[in-house]
C-alpha positions as CSV (number, residue, x, y, z in Angstrom):
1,X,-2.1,8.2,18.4
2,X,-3.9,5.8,16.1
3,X,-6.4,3.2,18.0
4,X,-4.9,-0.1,19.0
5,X,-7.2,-3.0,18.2
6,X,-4.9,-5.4,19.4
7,X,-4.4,-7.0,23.1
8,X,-1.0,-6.6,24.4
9,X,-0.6,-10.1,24.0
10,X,-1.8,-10.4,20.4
11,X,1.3,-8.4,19.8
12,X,3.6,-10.6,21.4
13,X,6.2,-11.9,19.4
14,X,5.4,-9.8,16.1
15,X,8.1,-7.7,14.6
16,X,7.3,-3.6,15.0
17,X,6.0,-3.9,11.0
18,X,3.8,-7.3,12.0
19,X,1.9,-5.4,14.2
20,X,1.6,-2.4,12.2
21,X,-0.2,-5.3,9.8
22,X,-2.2,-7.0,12.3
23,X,-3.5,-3.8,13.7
24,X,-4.5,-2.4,9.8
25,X,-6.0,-5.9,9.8
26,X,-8.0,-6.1,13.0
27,X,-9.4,-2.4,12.6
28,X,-10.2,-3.8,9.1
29,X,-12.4,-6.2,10.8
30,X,-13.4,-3.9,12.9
31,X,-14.9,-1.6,9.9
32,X,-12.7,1.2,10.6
33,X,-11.8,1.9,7.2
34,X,-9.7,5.3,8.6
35,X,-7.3,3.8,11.3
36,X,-7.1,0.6,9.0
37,X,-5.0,2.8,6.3
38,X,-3.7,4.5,8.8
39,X,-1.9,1.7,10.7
40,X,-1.2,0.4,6.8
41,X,0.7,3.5,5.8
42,X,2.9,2.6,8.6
43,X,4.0,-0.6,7.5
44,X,6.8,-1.3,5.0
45,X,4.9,-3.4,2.3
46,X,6.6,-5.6,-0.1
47,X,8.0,-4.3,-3.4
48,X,5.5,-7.3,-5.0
49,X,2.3,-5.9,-2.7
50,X,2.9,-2.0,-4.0
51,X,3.1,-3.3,-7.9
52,X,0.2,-4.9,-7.1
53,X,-1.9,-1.9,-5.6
54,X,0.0,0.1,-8.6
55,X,-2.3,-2.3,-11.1
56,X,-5.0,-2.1,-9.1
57,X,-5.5,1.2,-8.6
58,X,-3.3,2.8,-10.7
59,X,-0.1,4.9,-10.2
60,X,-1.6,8.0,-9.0
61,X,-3.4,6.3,-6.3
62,X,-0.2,5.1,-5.2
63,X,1.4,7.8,-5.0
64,X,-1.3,9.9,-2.7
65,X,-1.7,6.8,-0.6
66,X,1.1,7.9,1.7
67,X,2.4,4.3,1.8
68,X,6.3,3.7,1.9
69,X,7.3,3.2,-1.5
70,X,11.1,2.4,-1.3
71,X,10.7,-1.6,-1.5
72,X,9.2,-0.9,-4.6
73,X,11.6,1.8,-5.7
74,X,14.5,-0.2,-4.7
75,X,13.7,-3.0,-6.6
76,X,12.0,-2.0,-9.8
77,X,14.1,1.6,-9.6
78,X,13.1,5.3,-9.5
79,X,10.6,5.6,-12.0
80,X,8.6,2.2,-11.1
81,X,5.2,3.9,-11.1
82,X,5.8,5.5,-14.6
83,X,7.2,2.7,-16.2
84,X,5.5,-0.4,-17.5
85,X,6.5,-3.1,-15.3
């Protein structure tokens, strides 16, 4: 179980993914670098964010990071971090 950073009601309201976020965020803050990706690889990013992270970091990165890549692949297809986009 990953360390919650959050109250109970600093999750009020937030979708399941939100406070995936807000937790990656607050342990962020917290300098906890290890449950910050952690709570991030549980989060569905943005096809936009992982492009970004891709030109970063490069694809290789990406692809060990453990973070959901289908936004991505759905909207840029398949081969997204081989291709030029």
């Amino acid at each position: 179980m990953l360390k919650s950073y959050l109250r109970d009601d600093e999750k009020t309201g937030l979708s399941q993914n939100g406070i995936y976020l807000a937790e990656s965020q607050a342990a962020s803050e917290a300098d906890d670098t290890e449950t910050e990706w952690a709570w991030l690889r549980k989060a569905v990013l943005p096809a936009h964010s992982l492009l970004f992270l891709k030109h970063s970091k490069g694809a290789d990165w990406v692809r060990n990071s453990g973070l959901q890549l289908h936004p991505a692949a759905e909207k840029y297809g398949a081969d997204w971090l081989d291709n030029d986009i």
